[in-house]
C-alpha positions as CSV (number, residue, x, y, z in Angstrom):
1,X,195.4,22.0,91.1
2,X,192.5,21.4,88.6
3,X,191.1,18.4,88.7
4,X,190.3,16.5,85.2
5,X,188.0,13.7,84.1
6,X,191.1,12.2,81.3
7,X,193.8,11.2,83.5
8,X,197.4,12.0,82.7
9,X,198.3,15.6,81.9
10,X,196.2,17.0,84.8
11,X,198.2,14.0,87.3
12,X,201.3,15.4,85.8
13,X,200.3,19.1,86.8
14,X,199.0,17.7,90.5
15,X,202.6,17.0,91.1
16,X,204.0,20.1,90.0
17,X,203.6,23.0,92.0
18,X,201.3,26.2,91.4
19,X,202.9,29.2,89.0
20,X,203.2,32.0,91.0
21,X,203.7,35.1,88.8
22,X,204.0,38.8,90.6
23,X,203.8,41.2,87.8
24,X,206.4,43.3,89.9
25,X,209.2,41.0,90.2
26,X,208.3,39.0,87.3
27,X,211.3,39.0,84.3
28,X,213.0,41.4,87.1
29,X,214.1,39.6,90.5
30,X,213.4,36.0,89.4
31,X,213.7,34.6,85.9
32,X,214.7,37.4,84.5
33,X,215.9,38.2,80.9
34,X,218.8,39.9,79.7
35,X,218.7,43.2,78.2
36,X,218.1,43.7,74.7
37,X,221.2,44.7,72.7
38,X,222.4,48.1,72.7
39,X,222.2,47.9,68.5
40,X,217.9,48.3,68.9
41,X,218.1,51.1,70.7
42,X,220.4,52.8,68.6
43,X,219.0,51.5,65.7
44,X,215.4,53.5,67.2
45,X,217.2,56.6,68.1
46,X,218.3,57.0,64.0
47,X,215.1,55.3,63.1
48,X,212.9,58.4,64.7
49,X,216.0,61.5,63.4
50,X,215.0,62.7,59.8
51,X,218.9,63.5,59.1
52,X,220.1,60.3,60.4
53,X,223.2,59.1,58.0
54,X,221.7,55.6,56.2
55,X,225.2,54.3,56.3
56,X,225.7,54.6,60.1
57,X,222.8,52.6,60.4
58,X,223.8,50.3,57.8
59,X,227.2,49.4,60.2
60,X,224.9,49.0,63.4
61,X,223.2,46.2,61.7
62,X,226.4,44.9,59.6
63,X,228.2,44.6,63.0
64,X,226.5,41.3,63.8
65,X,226.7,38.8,60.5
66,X,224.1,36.4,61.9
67,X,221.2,39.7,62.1
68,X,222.2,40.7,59.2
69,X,221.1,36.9,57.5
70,X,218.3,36.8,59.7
71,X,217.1,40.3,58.3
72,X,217.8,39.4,54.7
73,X,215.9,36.0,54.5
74,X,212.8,38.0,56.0
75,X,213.0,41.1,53.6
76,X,213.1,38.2,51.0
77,X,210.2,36.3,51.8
78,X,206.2,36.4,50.9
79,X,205.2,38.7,53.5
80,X,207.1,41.7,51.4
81,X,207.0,39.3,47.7
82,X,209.4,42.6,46.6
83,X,209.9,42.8,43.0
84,X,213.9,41.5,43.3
85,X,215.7,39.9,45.4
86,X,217.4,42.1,48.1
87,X,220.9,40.9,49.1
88,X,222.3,44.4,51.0
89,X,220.5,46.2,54.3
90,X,221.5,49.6,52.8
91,X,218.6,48.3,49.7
92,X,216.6,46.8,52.3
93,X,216.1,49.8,53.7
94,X,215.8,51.5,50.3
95,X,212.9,49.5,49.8
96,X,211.2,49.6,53.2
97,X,212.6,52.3,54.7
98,X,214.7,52.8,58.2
99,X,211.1,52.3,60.5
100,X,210.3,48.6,59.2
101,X,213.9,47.9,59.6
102,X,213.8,48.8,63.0
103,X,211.0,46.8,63.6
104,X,212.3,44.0,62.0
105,X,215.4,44.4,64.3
106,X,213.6,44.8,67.2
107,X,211.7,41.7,66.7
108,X,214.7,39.0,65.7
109,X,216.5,41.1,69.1
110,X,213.5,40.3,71.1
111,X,213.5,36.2,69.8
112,X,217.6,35.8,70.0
113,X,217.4,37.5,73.7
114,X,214.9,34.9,74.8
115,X,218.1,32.0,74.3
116,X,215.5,29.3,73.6
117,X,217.9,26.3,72.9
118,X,215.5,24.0,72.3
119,X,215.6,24.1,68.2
120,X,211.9,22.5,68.0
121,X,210.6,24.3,70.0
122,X,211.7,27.9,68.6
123,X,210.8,26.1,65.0
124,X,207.4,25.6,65.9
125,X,207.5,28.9,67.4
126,X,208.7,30.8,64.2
127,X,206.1,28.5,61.8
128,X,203.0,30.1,64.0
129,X,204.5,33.1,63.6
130,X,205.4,33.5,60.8
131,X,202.0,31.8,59.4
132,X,200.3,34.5,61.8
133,X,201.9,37.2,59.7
134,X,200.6,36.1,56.4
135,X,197.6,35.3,57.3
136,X,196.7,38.7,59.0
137,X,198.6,40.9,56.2
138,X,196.5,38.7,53.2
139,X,193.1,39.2,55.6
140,X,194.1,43.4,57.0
141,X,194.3,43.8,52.7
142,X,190.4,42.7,52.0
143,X,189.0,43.9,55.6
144,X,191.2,46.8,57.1
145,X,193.1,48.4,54.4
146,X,193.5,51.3,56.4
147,X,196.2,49.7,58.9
148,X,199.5,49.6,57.9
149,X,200.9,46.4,56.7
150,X,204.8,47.1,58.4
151,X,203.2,47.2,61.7
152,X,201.4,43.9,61.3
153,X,204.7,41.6,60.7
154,X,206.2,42.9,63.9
155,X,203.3,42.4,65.9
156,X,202.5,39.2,64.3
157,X,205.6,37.6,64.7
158,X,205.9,38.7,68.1
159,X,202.0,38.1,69.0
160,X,203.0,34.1,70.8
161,X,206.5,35.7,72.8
162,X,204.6,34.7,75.9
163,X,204.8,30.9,75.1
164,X,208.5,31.5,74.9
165,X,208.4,32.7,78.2
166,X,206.2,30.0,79.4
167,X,208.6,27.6,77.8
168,X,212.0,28.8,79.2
169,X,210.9,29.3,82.9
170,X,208.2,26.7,83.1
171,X,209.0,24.2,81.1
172,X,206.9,21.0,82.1
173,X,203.8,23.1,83.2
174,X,204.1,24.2,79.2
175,X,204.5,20.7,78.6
176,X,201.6,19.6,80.6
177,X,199.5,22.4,78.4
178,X,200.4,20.8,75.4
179,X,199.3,17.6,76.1
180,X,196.3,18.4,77.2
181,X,195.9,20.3,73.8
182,X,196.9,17.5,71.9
183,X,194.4,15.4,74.1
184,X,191.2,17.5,73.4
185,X,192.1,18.9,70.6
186,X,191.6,22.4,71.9
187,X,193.4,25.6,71.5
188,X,196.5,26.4,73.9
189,X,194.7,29.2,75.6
190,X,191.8,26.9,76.8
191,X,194.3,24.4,77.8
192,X,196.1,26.7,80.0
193,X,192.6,28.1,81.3
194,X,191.9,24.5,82.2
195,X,195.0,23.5,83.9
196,X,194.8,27.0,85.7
197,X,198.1,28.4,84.8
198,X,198.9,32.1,84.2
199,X,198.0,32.9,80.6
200,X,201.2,32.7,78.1
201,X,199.6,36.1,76.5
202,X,199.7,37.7,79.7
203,X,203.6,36.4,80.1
204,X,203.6,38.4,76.6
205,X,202.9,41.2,77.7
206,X,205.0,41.5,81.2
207,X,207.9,41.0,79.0
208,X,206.3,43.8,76.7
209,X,206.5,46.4,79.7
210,X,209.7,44.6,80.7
211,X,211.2,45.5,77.5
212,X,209.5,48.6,77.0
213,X,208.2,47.5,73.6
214,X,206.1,49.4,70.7
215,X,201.8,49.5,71.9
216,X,201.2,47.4,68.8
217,X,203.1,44.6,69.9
218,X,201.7,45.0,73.3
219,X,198.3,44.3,71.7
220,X,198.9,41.5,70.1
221,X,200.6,39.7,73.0
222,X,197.6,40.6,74.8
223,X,194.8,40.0,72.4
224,X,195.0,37.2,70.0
225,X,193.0,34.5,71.4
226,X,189.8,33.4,70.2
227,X,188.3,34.7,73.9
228,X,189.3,38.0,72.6
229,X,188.2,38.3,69.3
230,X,184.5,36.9,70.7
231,X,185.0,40.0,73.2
232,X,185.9,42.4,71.4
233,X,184.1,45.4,71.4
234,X,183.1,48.1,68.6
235,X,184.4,50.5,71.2
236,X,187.8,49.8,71.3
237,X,190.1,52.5,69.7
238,X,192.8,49.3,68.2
239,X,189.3,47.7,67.7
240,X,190.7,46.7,63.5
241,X,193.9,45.8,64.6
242,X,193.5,43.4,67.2
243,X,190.6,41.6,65.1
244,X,193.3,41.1,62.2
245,X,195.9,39.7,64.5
246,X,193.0,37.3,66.2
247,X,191.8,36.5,62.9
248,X,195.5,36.0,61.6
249,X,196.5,34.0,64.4
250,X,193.2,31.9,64.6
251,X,193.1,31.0,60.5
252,X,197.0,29.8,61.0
253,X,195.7,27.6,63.5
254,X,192.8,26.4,62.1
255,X,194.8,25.9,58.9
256,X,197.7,24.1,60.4
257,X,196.7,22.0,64.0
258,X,195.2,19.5,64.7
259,X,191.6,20.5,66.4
260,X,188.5,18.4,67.5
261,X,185.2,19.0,65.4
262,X,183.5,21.7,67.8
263,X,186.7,23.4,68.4
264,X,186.7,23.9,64.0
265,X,183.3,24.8,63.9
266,X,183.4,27.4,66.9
267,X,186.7,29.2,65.2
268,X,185.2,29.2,61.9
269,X,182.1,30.1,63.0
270,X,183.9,33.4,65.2
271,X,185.7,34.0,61.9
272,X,182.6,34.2,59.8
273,X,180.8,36.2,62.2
274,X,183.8,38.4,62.6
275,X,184.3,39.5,59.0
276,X,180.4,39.4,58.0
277,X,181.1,36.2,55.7
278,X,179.1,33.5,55.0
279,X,180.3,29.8,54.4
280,X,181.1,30.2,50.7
281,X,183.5,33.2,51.7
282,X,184.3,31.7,54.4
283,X,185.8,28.6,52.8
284,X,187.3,30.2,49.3
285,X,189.4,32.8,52.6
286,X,190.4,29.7,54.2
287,X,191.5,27.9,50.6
288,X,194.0,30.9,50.4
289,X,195.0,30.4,54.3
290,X,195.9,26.7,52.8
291,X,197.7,27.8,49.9
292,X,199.7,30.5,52.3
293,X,201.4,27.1,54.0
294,X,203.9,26.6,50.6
295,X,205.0,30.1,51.7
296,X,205.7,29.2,55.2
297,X,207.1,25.9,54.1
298,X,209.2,27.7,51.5
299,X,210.4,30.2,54.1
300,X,210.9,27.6,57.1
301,X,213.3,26.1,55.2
302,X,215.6,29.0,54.1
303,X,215.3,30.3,57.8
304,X,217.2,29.1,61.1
């Protein structure tokens, strides 16, 4: 394995053996995944028939009590600050319509199916996330108003699935990560770079073709690291989208973890260069990316 010049992480991942992932068996043959429920796909057929019946939808979604909360708490938060409080799906879906719903479904189906029992870790997974989606809807309105603000929560919340799946299957290599992030105070991509481990993104996106899930979550469980916003070229067709979802994702985290110096200025200066900004812009956008933390905050604690 890698060798280190600080000491303990990288002697913790000596002793542990070498992550082997083939793409073919991966989530299939060994450490596989139970199906998603049978609700999502129904819930997509209606979703995509223009004279599906609301109400049959409606008792799809009311059959399980615990979705139906889950749903509820979401359609009630910042990221969709409706003008009253929604306490029935059949408004919910008044209000956002059946497509966002089924996105929304999708997404809580594709956390729940994952069985994380570890409650801190699937905490810290939803205050990322959920951080992630605020940040990129508040930055998609100012610098790509063009893309559509329902398809940005899915793919936001779901853009870090592939540290779930680093987390349930390999639990002390993902433990070795973090310490070595914690330790340098770099970002979790590098750390897994340096402790040569399969990426967690591209553990994202095998469960993505595992699961068969929408292209725009594909993307941002592929590209959302700083690496691929510095990469990203002009020519690429979902060129907006994945920049909002890097730029999303990389705010949250410079807003909310703990990073060395160089590590700050090299995200911040990637951000700046990204959206054409300069350092007055740069730190009234990041004042807001601050002031988006009483939403999580507010929302972490209505949400389990």
């Amino acid at each position: 394995m890698h060798t280190s010049k600080k000491g303990g992480c990288i002697t913790d991942m000596q002793k542990l053996p070498p992550i082997e992932i083939d793409p073919d068996t991966f989530l299939r043959q060994h450490c596989t995944l139970p199906s998603l429920p049978p609700l999502v796909t129904h819930i997509q057929q209606l979703s995509r028939d223009s004279n599906a019946d609301i109400q049959d939808v409606v008792a799809l979604i009311s059959s399980d009590p615990a979705l139906v909360a889950q749903i509820l708490k979401v359609v009630n938060s910042a990221y969709y600050s409706l003008p009253q409080e929604i306490t029935k799906i059949q408004f919910a879906i008044a209000f956002l319509g059946l497509s966002e719903i089924y996105r929304m479904v999708l997404s809580l189906s594709v956390i729940k199916a994952m069985e994380i029992g570890d409650q801190r870790e699937l905490s810290c997974f939803w205050y990322h996330s959920y951080y992630t989606s605020l940040c990129t809807r508040h930055l998609a309105k100012k610098h790509a108003p063009a893309l559509l603000s329902d398809e940005l929560w899915s793919a936001a919340i779901l853009h870090d699935i592939g540290k779930l799946v680093f987390f349930k299957f390999f639990p002390e290599h993902f433990a070795a990560v973090n310490e070595l992030r914690t330790e340098q105070g770099c970002l979790f991509s590098e750390a897994e770079e340096q402790l040569e481990v399969p990426p967690s993104a591209y553990m994202g996106a095998l469960l993505c073709e595992q699961w068969m899930l929408p292209t725009q979550i594909r993307l941002a469980c592929r590209h959302h690291t700083l690496c691929d916003l510095k990469e990203l070229s002009s020519e690429n067709s979902a060129r907006d989208f994945i920049r909002m979802i890097c730029l999303g994702n990389l705010t949250a985290v410079l807003a909310a973890e703990e990073l060395g110096d160089a590590k700050k200025h090299d995200i911040a200066e990637t951000v700046k260069a990204s959206l054409g900004c300069g350092e007055q812009d740069f730190l009234d956008i990041m004042a807001e990316m601050y002031y988006l933390r009483l939403e999580v905050d507010a929302f972490m604690s209505r949400f389990s």
